[in-house]
C-alpha positions in Angstrom: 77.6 -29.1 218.4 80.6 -28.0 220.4 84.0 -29.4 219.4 86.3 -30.9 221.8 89.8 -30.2 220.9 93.0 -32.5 222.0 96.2 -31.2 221.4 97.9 -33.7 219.2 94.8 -35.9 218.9 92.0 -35.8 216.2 89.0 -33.7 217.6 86.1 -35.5 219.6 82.5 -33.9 218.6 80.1 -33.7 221.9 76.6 -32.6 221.5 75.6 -29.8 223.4 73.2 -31.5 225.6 76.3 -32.9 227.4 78.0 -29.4 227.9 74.6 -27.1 228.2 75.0 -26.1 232.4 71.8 -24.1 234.3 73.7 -22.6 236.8 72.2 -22.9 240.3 70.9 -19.4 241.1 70.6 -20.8 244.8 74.0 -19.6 244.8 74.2 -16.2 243.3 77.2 -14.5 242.7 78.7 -17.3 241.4 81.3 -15.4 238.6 80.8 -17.2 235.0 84.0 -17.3 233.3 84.6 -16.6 229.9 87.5 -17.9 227.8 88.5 -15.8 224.4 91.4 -16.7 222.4 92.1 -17.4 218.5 92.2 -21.3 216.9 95.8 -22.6 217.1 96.6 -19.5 219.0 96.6 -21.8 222.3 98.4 -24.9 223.2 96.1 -26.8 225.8 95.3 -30.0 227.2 91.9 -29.4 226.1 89.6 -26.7 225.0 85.8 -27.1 223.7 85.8 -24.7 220.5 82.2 -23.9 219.0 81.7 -25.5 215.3 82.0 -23.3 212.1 79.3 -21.0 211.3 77.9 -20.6 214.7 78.1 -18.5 217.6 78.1 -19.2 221.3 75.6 -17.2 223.9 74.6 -17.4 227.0 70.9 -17.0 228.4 70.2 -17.2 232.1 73.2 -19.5 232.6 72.6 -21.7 229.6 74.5 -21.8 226.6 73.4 -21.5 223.2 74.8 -22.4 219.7 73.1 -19.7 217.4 73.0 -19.2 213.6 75.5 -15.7 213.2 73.0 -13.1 211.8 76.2 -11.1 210.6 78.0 -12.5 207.0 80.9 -14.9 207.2 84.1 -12.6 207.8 82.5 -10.2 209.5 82.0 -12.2 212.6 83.4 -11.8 216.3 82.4 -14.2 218.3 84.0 -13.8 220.9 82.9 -10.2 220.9 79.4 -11.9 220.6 79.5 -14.3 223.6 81.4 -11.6 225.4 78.5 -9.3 225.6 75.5 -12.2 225.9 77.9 -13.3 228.8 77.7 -9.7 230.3 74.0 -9.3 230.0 73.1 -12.3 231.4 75.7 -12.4 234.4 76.1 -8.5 235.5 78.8 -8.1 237.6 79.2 -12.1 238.4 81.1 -12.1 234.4 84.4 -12.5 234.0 86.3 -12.2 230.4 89.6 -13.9 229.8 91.7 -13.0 227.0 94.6 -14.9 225.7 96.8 -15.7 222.5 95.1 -14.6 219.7 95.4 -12.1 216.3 92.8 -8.6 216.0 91.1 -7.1 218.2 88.1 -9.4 218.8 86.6 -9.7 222.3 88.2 -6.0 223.0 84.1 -5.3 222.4 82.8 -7.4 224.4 85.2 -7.0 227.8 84.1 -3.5 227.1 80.5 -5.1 228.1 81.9 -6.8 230.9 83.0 -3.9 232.4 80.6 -1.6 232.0 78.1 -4.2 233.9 80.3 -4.5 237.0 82.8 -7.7 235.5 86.5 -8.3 235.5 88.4 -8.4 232.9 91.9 -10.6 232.7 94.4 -11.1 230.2 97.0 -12.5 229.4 100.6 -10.8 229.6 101.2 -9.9 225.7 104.8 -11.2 225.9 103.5 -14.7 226.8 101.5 -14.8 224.0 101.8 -16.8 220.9 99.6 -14.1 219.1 99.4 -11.1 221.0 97.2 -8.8 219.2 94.1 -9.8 221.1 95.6 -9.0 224.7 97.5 -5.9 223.1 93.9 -4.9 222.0 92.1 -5.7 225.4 95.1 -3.7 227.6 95.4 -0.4 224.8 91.4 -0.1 225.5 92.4 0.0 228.8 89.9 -3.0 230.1 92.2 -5.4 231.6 92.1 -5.7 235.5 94.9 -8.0 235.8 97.7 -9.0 233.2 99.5 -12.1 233.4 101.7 -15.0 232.1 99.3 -17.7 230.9 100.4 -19.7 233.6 99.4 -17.3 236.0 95.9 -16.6 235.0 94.1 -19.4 236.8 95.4 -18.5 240.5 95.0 -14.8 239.7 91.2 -15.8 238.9 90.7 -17.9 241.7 92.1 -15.0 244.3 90.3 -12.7 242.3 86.9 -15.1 243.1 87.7 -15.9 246.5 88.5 -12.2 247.9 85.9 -10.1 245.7 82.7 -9.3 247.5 80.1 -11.2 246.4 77.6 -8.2 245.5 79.6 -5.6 243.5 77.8 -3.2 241.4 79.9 -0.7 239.4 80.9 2.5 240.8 79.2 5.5 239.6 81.4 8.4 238.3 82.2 11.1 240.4 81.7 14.5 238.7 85.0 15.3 237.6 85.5 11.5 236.0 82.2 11.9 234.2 83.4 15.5 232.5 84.5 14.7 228.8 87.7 15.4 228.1 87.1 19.3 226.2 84.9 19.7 229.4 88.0 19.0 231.9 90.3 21.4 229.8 88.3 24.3 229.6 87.7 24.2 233.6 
């Protein structure tokens, strides 16, 4: 079950059924976002949470509730559903990260990136909890930082001017020397 959460209201449980989406591969390229940020490290009109215990993936465009293989405190979720998220989608992922304490979901943008995503966050100073976002921009993932606020329009421009097949640049010779490599030349 996923949890829908109402600021200042008592939470409404919704079975996953209603909130499973297939999406339409008619239309590839359409970007799946995904939304990381700590419990009570947000203030929203409305955000669906998964339950305790579980963990939240995503399998050609279907989500999942899973049983966590890893023991309780050790978990990141949002690490987790980072990475299915980047599997599944390629290059058509996106990874948010906002208000929220440690580092988890720095893992999983990392996925994100590497298969051709975008990574946003939000703008540390905005942030009720900013060691996730400090986490995401110190790894040097983020491809756009901004107030809370500002996040939605960025992602939309970000949608509606991207090309529709990216695939991730490969390294030019001198970017794929490791860092010894580039001193000794």
């Amino acid at each position: 079950m996923l949890k829908k959460m109402k600021t200042g209201s008592k939470s409404e449980i919704t079975s996953p059924k209603e909130l499973t989406t297939k999406v339409d591969r008619s239309k590839s390229g359409f970007p799946i976002v995904g939304i990381g940020a700590s419990a009570g490290g947000l203030e929203a009109n409305c955000v669906y949470v998964i339950p305790p215990n579980k963990d939240l993936s995503i399998l050609h465009g279907v989500l999942h509730l899973l049983t966590p293989l890893a023991p309780r405190g050790l978990r990141l979720p949002i690490d987790f559903f980072f990475r299915s998220l980047a599997e599944d989608q390629q290059e058509h992922s996106i990874g948010v990260i906002l208000s929220g304490m440690g580092s988890d979901g720095t893992l999983g943008l990392r996925t994100i990136k590497e298969k051709g995503g975008s990574v946003f966050v939000q703008e540390p100073s905005t942030a009720k909890f900013d060691g996730m976002p400090h986490s995401a921009i110190d790894a040097g993932l983020a491809d756009v930082i901004a107030a809370i606020n500002e996040l939605p329009a960025s992602i939309s421009a970000f949608i509606h001017h991207a090309p529709l097949f990216t695939k991730p640049n490969l390294l030019d010779e001198d970017q794929a020397k490791s860092s010894i490599e580039k001193v000794r030349v």
